[in-house]
VOGU-3710 file (C-alpha; in Angstrom, 3 decimals, decimal comma):
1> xxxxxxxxxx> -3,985/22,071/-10,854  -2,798/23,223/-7,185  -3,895/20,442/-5,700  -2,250/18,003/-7,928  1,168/19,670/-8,244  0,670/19,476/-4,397  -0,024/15,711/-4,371  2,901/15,187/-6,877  5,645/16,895/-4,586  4,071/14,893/-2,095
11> xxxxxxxxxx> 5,357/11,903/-3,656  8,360/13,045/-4,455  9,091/13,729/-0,684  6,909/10,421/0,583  9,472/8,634/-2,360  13,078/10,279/-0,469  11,421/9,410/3,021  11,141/5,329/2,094  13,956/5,290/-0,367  12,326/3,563/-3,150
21> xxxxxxxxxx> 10,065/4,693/-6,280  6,278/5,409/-5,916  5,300/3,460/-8,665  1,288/4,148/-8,980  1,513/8,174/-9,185  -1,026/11,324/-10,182  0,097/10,283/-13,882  -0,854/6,514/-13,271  -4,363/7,456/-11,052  -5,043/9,643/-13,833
31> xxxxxxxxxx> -5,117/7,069/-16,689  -7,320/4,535/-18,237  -7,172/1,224/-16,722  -5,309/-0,885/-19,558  -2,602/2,276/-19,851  -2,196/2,123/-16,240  -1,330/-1,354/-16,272  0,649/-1,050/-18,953  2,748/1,468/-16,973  2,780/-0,422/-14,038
41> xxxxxxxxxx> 4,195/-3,259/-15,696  6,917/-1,490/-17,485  7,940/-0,433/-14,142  7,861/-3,951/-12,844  9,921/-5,500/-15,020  12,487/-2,574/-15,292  12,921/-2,581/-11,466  12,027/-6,542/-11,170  10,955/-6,554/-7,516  10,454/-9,792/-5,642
51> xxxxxxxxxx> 7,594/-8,643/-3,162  5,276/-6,249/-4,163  2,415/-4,341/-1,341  -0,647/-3,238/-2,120  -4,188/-2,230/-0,799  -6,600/-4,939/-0,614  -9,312/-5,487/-2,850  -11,971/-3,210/-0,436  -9,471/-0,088/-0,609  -9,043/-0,420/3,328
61> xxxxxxxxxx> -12,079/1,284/3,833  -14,232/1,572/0,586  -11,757/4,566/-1,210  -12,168/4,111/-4,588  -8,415/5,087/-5,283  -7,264/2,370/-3,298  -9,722/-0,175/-4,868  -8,384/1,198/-8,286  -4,959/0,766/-6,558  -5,624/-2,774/-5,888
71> xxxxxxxxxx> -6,911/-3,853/-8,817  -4,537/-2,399/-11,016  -1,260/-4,273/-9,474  -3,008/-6,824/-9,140  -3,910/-7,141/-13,024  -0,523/-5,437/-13,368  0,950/-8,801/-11,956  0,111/-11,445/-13,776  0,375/-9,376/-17,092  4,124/-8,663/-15,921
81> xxxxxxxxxx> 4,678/-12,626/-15,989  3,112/-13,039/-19,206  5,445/-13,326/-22,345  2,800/-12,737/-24,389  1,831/-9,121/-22,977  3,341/-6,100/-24,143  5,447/-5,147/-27,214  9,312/-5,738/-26,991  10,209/-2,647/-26,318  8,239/-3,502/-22,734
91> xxxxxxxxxx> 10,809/-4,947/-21,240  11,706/-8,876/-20,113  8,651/-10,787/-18,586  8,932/-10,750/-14,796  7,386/-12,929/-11,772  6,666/-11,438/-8,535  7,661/-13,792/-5,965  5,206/-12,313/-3,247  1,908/-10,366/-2,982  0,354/-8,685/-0,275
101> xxxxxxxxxx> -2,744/-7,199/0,236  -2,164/-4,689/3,732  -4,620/-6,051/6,624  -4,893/-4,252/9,145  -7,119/-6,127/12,147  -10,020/-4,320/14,206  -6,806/-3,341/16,733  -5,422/-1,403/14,710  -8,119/0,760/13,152  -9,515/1,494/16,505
111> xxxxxxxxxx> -6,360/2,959/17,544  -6,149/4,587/14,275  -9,687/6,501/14,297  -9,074/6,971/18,080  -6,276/9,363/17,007  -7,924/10,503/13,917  -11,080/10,631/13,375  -13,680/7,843/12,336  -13,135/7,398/8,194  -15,929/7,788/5,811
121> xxxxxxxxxx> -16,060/7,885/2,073  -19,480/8,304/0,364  -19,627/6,410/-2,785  -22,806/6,612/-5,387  -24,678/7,580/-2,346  -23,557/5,203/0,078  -21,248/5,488/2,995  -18,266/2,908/3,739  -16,145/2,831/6,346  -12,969/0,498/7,378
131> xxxxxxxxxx> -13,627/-3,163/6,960  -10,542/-4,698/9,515  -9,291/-7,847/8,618  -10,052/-11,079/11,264  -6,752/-11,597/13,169  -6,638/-15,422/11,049  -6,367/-14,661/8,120  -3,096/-12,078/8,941  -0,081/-13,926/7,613  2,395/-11,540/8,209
141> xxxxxxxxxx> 3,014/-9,066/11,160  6,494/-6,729/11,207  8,165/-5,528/13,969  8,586/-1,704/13,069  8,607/0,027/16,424  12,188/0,593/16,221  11,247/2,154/13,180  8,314/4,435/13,571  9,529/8,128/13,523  10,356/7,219/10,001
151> xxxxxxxxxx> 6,924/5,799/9,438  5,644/8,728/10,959  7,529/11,315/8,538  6,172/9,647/5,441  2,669/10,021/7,107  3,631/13,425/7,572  4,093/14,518/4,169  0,371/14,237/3,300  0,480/18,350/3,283  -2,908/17,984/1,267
161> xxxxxxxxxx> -4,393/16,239/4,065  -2,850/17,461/7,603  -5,913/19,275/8,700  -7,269/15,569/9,373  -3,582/14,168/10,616  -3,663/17,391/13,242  -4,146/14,746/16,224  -1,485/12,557/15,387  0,793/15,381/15,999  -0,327/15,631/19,494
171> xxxxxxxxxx> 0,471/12,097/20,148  2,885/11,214/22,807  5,444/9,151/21,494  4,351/5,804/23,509  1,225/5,876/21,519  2,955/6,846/17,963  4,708/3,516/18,752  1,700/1,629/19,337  0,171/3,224/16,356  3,231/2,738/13,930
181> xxxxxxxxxx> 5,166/-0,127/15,631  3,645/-3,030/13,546  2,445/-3,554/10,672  0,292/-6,370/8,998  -0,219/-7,762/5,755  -2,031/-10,547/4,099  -0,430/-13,074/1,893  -2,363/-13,104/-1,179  0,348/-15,924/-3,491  4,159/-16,928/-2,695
191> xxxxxxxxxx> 6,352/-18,601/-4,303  8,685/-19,800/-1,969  7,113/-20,127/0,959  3,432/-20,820/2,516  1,744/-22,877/5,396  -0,268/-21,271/8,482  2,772/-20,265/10,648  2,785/-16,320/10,751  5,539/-14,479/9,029  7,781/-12,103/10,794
201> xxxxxxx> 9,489/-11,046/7,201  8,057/-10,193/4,046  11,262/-11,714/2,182  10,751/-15,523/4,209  11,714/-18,014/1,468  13,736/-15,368/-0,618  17,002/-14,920/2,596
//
């Protein structure tokens, strides 16, 4: 019960730090997969957001929260377009404009684990670690360097999980920048915009 009340005021800080809602919280992890998509969609079309982020379908590297994660928005999605889905009291149907899966390249998790430590989650007995994503199939790469402190404080409020983060406090703030500066994302549907050109904004096609 300690550790979730921590987790839960960890949201509520990570939530203040970004300025938006955490949608998928300890309630949602908690819950059956149809209730959680149920919840996640009554949030979606109450809020009716035109890009949504989540992890890709391998959970980064193998975490079974983040797969869960995945899946559920995913599924969440296309039940949130669907007139058919959900009593009326479910709010209007509502279509995402843009999906993205986050995708980060081998770059960017070497510099990661370089600063951290090498990730490994043991799953029915087996051990997986971060699958990067080829530089090709990245569609979308953000500028954030300007930006990074404040990337850096929502890292920060993982409390529950600082004894591993202890080395990214020692960082110099050249290599915080290098580590938080971009960000990249995978494409996974638009619609508004597409083609092989990479995007420098995850609203292109909705300015």
């Amino acid at each position: 019960m300690e550790h979730g009340a921590a987790l839960e005021r960890e949201y509520a800080i990570r939530q203040r730090q970004h300025q938006v809602e955490v949608v998928l919280d300890a309630e949602h992890r908690g819950a059956a997969g149809e209730e959680a998509i149920e919840k996640i969609v009554g949030h979606l079309r109450r809020v009716k957001p035109q890009v949504v982020i989540t992890f890709g379908a391998d959970g980064a590297y193998g975490h079974p929260d983040h797969i869960a994660i995945s899946q559920l928005t995913t599924a969440a999605i296309v039940c949130a377009a669907d007139p058919s889905y959900g009593a009326a009291s479910a709010g209007e149907p509502h279509g995402v404009s843009k999906l993205y899966y986050i995708a980060w390249t081998q770059k960017k998790w070497t510099a990661y684990q370089a600063a951290l430590r090498k990730l490994v989650v043991k799953v029915d007995g087996e051990e997986r670690q971060a699958v990067p994503w080829p530089g090709w199939a990245v569609t979308t790469v953000l500028d954030t360097s300007r930006v990074w402190p404040t990337v850096w404080r929502a890292v920060s409020c993982h409390k529950t999980q600082m004894t591993i983060y202890k080395k990214l406090e020692a960082l110099s703030d050249e290599n915080q920048r290098a580590l938080w500066g971009t960000q990249e994302f995978y494409r996974v549907f638009s619609g508004v915009n597409g083609g092989r050109v990479q995007e420098s904004d995850l609203f292109e096609g909705l300015r």
